[in-house]
C-alpha positions as CSV (number, residue, x, y, z in Angstrom):
1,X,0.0,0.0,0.0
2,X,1.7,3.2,-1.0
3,X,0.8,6.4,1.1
4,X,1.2,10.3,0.3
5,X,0.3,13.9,1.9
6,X,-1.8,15.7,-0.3
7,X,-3.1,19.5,-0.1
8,X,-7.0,19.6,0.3
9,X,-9.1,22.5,-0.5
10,X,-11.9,21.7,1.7
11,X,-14.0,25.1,-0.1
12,X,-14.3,28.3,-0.4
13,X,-12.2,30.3,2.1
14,X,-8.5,32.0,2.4
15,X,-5.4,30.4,1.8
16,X,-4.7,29.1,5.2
17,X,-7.7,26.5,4.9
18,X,-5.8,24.4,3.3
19,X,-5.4,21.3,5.1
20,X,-2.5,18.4,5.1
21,X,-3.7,14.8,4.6
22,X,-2.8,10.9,3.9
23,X,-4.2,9.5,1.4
24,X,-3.6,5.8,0.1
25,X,-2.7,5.6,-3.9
26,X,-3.9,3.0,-5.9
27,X,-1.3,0.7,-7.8
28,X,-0.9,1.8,-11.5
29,X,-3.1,0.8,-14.3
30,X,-1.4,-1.1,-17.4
31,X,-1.1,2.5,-18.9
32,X,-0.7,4.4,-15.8
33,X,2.9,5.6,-14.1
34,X,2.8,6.5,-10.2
35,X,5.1,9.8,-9.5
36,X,7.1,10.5,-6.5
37,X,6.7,14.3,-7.0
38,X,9.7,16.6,-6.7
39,X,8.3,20.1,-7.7
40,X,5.1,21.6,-8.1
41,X,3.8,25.4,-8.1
42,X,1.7,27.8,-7.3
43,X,-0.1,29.5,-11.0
44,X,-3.1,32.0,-11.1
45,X,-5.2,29.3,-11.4
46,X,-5.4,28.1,-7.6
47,X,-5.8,31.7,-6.6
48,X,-9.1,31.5,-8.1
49,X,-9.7,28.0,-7.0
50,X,-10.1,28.9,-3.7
51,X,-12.4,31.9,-4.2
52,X,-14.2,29.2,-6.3
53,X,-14.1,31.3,-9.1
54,X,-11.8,29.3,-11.5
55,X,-13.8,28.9,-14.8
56,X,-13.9,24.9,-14.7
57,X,-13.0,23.4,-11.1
58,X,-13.9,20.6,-9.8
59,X,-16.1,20.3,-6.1
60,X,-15.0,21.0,-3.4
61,X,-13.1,19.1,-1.4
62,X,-10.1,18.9,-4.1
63,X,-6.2,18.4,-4.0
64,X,-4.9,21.9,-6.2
65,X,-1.9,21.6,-8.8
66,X,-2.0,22.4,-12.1
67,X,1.3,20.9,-12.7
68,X,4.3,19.1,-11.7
69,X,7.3,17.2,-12.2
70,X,9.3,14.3,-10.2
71,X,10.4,10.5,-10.5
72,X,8.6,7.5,-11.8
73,X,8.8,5.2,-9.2
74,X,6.9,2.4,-10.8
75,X,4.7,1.4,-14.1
76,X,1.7,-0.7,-14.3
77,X,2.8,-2.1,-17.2
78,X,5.9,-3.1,-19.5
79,X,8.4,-0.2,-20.3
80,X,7.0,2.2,-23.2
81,X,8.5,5.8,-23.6
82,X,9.1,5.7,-20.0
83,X,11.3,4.0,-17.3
84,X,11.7,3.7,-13.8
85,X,13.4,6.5,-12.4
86,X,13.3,9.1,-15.0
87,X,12.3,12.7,-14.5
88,X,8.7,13.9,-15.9
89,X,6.4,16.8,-16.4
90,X,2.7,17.1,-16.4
91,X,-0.2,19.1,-16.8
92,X,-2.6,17.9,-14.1
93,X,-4.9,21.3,-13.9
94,X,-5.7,19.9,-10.5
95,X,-3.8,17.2,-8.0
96,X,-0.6,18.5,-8.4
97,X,0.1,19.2,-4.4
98,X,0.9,15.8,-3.5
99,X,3.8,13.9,-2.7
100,X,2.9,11.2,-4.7
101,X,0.2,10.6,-7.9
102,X,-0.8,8.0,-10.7
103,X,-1.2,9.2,-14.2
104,X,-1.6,8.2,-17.3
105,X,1.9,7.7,-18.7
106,X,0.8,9.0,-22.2
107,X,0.4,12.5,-20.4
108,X,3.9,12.6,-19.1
109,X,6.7,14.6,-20.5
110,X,10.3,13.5,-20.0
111,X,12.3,16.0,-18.7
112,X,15.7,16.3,-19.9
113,X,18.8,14.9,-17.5
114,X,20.4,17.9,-16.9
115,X,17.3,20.3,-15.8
116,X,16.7,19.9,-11.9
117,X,13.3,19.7,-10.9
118,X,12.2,23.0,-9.6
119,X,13.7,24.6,-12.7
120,X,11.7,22.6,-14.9
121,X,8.9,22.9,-12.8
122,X,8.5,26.9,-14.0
123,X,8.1,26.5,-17.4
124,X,5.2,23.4,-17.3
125,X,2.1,25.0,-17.8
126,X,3.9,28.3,-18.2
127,X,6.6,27.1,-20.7
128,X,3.5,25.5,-22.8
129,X,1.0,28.3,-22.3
130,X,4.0,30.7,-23.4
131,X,5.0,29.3,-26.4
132,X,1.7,28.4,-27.7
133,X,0.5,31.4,-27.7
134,X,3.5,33.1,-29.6
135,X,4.5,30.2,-32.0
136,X,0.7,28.6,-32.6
137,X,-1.6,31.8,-31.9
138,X,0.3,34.4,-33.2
139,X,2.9,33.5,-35.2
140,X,4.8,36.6,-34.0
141,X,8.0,36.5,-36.6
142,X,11.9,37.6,-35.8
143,X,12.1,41.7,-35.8
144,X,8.2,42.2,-34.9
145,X,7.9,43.7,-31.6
146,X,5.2,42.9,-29.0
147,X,4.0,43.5,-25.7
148,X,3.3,41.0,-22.6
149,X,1.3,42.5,-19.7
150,X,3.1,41.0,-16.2
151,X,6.1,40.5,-17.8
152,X,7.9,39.6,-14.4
153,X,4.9,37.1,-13.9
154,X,5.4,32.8,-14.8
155,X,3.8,32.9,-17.8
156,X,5.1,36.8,-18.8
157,X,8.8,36.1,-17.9
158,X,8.8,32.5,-19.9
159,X,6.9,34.4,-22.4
160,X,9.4,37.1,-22.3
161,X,12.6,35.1,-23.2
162,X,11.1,33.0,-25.8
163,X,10.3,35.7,-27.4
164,X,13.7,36.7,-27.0
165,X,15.4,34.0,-27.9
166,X,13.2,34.1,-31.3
167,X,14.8,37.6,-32.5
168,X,11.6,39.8,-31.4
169,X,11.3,42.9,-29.6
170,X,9.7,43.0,-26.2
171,X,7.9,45.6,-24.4
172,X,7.2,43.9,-20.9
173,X,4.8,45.8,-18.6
174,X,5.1,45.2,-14.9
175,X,5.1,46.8,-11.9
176,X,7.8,49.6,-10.2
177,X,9.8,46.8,-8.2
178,X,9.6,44.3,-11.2
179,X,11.7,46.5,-14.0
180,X,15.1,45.5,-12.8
181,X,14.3,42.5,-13.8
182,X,12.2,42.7,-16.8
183,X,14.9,44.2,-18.8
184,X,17.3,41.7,-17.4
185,X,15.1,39.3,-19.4
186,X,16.0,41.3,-22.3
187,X,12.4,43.2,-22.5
188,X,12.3,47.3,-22.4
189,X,10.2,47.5,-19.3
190,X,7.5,49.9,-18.8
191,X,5.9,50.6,-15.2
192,X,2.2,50.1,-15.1
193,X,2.0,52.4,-11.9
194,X,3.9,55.3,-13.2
195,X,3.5,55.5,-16.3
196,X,0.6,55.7,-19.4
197,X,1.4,52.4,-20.9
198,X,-0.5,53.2,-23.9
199,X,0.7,56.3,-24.7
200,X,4.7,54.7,-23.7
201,X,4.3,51.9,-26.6
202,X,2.9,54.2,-29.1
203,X,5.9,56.1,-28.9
204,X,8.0,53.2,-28.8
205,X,5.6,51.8,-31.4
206,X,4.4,54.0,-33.6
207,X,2.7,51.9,-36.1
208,X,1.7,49.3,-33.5
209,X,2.8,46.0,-32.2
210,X,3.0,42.5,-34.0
211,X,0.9,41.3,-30.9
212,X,-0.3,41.9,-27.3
213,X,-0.1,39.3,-24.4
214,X,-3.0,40.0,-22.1
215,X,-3.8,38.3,-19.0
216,X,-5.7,41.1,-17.0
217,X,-8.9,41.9,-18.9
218,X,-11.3,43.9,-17.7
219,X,-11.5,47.6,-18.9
220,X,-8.3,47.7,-20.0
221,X,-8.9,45.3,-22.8
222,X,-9.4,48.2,-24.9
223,X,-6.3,49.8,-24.5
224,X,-4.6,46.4,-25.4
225,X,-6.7,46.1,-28.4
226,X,-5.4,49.9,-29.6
227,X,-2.3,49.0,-29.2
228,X,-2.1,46.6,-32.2
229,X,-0.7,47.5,-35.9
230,X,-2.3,46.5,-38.7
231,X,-2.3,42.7,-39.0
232,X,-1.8,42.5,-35.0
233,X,-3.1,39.7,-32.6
234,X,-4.6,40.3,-29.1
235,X,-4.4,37.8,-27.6
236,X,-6.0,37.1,-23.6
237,X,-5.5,34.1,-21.7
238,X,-7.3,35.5,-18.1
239,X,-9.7,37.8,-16.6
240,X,-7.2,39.4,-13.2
241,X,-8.6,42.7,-12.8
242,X,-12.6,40.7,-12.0
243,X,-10.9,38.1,-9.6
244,X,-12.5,39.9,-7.1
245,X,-15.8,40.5,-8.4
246,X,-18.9,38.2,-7.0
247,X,-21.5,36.5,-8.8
248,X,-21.0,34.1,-11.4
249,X,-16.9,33.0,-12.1
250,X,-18.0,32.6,-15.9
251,X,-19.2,35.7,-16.6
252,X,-15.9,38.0,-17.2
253,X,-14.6,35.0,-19.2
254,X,-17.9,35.2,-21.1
255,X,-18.4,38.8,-21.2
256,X,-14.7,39.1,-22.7
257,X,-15.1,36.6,-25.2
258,X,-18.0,38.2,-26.9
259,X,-15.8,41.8,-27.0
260,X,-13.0,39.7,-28.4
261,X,-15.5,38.4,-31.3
262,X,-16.8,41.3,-32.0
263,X,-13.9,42.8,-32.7
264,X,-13.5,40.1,-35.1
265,X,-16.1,40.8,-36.5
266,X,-15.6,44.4,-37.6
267,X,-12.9,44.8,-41.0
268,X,-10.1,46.3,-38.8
269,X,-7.1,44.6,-40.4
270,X,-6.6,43.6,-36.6
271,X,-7.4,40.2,-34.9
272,X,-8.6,39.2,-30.9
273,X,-8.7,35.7,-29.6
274,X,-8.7,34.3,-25.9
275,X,-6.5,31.3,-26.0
276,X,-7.8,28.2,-24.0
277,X,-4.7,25.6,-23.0
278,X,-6.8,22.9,-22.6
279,X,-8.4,23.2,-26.4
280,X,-9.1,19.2,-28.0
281,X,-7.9,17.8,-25.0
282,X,-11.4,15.9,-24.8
283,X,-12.3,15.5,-28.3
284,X,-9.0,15.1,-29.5
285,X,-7.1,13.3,-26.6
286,X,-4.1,11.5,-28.8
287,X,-3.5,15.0,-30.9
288,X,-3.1,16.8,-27.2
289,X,-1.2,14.4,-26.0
290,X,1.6,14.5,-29.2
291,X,1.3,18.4,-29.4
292,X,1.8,18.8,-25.6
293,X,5.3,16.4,-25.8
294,X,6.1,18.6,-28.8
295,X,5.5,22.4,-27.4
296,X,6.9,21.3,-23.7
297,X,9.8,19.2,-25.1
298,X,11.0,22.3,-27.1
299,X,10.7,24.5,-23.8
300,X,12.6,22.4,-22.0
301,X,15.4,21.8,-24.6
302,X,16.0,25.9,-24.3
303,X,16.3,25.5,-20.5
304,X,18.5,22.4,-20.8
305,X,20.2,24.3,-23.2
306,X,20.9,27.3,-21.3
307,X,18.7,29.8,-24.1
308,X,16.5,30.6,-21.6
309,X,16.7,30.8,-17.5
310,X,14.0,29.4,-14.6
311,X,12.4,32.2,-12.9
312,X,12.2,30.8,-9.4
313,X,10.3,33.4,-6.8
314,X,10.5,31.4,-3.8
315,X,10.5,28.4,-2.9
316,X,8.1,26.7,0.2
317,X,7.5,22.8,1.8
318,X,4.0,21.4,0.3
319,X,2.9,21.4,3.6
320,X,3.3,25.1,3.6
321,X,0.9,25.9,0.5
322,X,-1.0,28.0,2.2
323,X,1.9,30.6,2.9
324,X,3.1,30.3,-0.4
325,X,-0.2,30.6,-1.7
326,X,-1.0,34.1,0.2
327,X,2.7,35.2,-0.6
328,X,1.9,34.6,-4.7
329,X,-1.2,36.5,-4.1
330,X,0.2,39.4,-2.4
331,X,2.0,40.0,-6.4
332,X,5.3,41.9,-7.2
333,X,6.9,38.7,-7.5
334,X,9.7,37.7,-10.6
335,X,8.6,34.5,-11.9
336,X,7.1,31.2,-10.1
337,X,6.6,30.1,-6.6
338,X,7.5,26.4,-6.0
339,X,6.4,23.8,-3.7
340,X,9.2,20.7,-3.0
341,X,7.0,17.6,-1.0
């Protein structure tokens, strides 16, 4: 009988609710892999958990994680990709905080030799999130220039050196403690709270941007939208600025999808989409599975590689999730908080 301490979320309430427990694993399927975990993290996505306000969470009572890597310890079946004691990634959206899980070994990424755990660990969901949306959603092309909102952020500071890497110019927008270390990720950094960041990229700008990176929503949308050249892609992948707003969690999500289409809509020259990670992961299980190997594989090359750096923004025991939790939620942070079981 195999054992682990997982991190319930027993419902709606403030980060110290979460509670340490055991719970007994099952042994592996003939496809399944169980995973002594060696990093996971902390992403926007469990801030909203616990508010309840995440678009698609599950009940309540629920073990958070949207991602992880650590150490096949054993397979339910004969050797495929896979083998005992390798280092993987994967993209759990929830049951990440554990110090052990079984998954399906055809969702598991291996990680190369050379990348520790916790470094890998930032650019999971972020390193796929980040280069899907430049490479597959926008295409942005060596010598364009664009602009990420949170640049400093896990998915803006991945974001930020891919971009990098790929020959294009990068306005990263962050906040007055963050810009230090936007532009040492290569960006020019512009400060939300001083400055008008509209008015700062049309004059660094002046015809507009290849593409904008938006993960706030709200009102601002517009500005993000005016920001584009002709032949320029918004695209959003959040809602931030209504994290806080009550009634239904779908709503802003809803509300911002219908301003993105019809935008669309009108002949502008100018294009608006909110990208979804988990697209054909349902109906399309297999092609997920191969893309997802593909995108994350390429990430994690770079960071074997050297091409591109993990941004680590502290690191916290599982049992400690709720600190690190409240501390990712207080913001001004440079790149991802990680949680070592």
């Amino acid at each position: 009988m195999t054992t682990a301490i997982v991190m319930e979320l027993p419902g709606v309430g403030e980060p110290e609710t979460l509670t340490a427990r055991t719970t007994t694993l099952p042994e592996p399927g003939p496809t399944e892999a169980r995973v002594r975990v060696e990093a996971t993290g902390i992403s926007f996505a469990e801030q909203q958990m616990r508010r309840g306000r995440y678009y698609d969470q599950p009940p309540f009572p629920f073990v958070p994680g949207y991602d992880l890597v650590g150490i096949v310890e054993a397979l339910g079946g004969p050797p495929a990709r896979l083998e005992v004691g390798q280092r993987v990634a994967a993209l759990t959206k929830v049951g990440g905080w554990a110090q052990r899980v079984v998954l399906d070994v055809r969702d598991l990424v291996a990680v190369p030799a050379e990348v520790s755990a916790q470094a890998a660990e930032t650019v999971v969901v972020n390193g796929v999130t980040a280069w899907r949306m430049l490479h597959r959603t926008a295409k942005v092309q060596r010598g364009q220039t664009i602009v990420v909102l949170g640049a400093a952020g896990g998915v803006g500071s991945t974001l930020t050196q891919l971009a990098r890497h790929a020959g294009i110019r990068v306005i990263g927008v962050a906040g007055t403690r963050q810009q230090p270390a936007v532009e040492a990720l290569g960006a020019i950094a512009v400060d939300y709270r001083t400055e008008d960041v509209a008015a700062r990229v049309r004059a660094l700008a002046p015809e507009g941007v290849a593409a904008v990176f938006d993960h706030v929503g709200g009102p601002g949308i517009v500005d993000s939208w005016r920001m584009l050249g002709n032949g320029g892609r918004l695209v959003c992948y959040g809602t931030a600025s209504t994290k806080d707003q009550p009634g239904n969690p779908r709503l802003p999500v809803l509300k911002l999808i219908a301003r993105l289409t019809a935008w669309n809509l009108a002949p502008n020259g100018r294009h608006a989409g909110f990208f979804n990670l988990w697209a054909g992961h349902k109906r399309h299980r297999d092609w997920y599975r191969t893309q997802l190997r593909e995108d994350l594989g390429r990430v994690l090359d770079l960071l074997a590689s050297g091409e591109i750096s993990p941004q680590i923004a502290a690191t916290y025991p599982l049992t400690q999730a709720g600190a690190a939790l409240r501390k990712a939620e207080e913001g001004g942070l440079t790149g991802k908080i990680i949680l070592v079981p």
